[in-house]
C-alpha atoms as one frame of an Amber mdcrd trajectory, in Angstrom:
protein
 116.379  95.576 128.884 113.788  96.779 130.759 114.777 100.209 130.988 114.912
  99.954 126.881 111.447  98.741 126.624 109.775 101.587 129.065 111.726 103.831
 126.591 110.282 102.014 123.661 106.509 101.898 125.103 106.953 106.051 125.642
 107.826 106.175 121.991 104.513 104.376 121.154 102.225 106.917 124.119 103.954
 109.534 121.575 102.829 107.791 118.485  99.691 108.200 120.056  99.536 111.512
 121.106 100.237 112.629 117.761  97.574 110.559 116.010  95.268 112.225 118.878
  94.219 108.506 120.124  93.265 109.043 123.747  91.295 105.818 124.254  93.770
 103.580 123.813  97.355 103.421 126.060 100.569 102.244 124.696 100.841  98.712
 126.285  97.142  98.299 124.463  98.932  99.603 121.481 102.003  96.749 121.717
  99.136  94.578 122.346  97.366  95.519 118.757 100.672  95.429 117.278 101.505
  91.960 118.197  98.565  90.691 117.091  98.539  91.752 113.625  96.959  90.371
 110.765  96.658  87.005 113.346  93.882  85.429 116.002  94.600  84.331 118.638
  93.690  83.301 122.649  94.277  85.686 125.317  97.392  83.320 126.401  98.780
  82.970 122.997  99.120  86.635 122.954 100.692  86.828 126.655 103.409  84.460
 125.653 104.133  86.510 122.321 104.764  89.871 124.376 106.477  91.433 126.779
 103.821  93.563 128.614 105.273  94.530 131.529 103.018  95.635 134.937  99.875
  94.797 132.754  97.323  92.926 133.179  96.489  91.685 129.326  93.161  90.451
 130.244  91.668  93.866 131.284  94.059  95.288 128.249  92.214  93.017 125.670
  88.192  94.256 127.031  89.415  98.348 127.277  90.694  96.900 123.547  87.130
  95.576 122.981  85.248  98.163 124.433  86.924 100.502 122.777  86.321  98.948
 119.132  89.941  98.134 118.150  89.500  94.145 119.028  86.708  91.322 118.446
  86.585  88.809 120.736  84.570  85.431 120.857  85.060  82.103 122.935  86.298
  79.358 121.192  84.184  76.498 119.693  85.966  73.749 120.711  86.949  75.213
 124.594  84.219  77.564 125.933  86.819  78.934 128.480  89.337  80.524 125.559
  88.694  83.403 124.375  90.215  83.979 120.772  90.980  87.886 119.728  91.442
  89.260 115.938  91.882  93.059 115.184  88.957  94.844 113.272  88.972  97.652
 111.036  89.911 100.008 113.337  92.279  98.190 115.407  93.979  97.503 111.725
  94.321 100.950 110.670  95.692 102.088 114.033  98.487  98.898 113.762  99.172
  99.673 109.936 100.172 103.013 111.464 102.519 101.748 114.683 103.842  99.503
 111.420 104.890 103.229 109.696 106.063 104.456 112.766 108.663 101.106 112.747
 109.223 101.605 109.626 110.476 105.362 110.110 112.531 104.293 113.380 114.644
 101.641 111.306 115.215 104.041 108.400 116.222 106.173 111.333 118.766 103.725
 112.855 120.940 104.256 108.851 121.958 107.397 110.109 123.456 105.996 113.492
 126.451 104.279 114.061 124.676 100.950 114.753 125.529  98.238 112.092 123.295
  95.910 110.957 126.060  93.306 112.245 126.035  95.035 115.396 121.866  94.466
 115.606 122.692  90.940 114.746 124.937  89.889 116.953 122.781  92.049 119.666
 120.222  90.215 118.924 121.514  86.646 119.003 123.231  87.549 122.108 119.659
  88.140 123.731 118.336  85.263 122.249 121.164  83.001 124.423 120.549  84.682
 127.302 116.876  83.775 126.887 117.453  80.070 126.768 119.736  80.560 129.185
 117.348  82.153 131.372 115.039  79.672 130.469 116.959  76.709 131.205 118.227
  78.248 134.810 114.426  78.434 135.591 113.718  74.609 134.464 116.914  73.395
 136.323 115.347  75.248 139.287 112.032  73.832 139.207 113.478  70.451 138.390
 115.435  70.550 141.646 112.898  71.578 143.768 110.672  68.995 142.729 113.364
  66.242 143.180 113.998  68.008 146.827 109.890  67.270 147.719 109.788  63.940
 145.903 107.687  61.391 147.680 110.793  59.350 149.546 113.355  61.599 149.038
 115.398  62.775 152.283 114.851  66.474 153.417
């Protein structure tokens, strides 16, 4: 999977090279993408994507300073920071959104089915929960291991 998604983010540094975009990288790109049309807090936005070896914080001010993101703290909790696209960041998205677009009309002349992406991706949906039950089972037992009057 990960191999898959370093492919996919060198699609997108592509993307960019041929819209002649040099302030921006392609995790920042993923980043604007997954935001869309939304706002949202830094963490929000960390739990919707997979940014992998990134640091989204310093991602979302390059985003900033470079003009594609606003950012202001929230109202109600001075300490989040919520994030919406602007003008800019929106056209660049609208055109990651054609470049999807052309890579799924794309995938009609392969011998991938659309039952074959289903089942693909239910399959890596179970293996998430999977995943994340394995992890909660894990921390649940460890806990239970240090509990206050439990043998060691």
């Amino acid at each position: 999977m990960e191999r898959a998604h370093r492919h996919f983010l060198e699609i997108v540094k592509l993307e960019l090279d041929t819209l002649g975009l040099h302030d921006i990288n392609n995790v920042q790109g993923l980043i604007l993408f997954n935001i869309g049309e939304a706002e949202m807090t830094i963490g929000e936005l960390s739990l919707r994507g997979c940014y992998l070896g990134s640091n989204v914080s310093y991602n979302v001010k390059k985003l900033g300073e470079n003009g594609y993101l606003a950012q202001e703290r929230s109202m109600h909790d001075r300490r989040s920071i919520h994030v919406r696209l602007t003008e800019k960041g929106l056209k660049l998205r609208g055109q990651l959104v054609s470049m999807h677009q052309r890579h799924i009309a794309m995938l009609d002349r392969t011998a991938i089915t659309e039952q074959e992406l289903q089942a693909t991706t239910e399959t890596l949906r179970q293996l998430e929960r999977f995943w994340f039950r394995a992890l909660d089972q894990s921390f649940s037992g460890r806990q239970s291991r240090y509990a206050v009057g439990s043998a060691t």
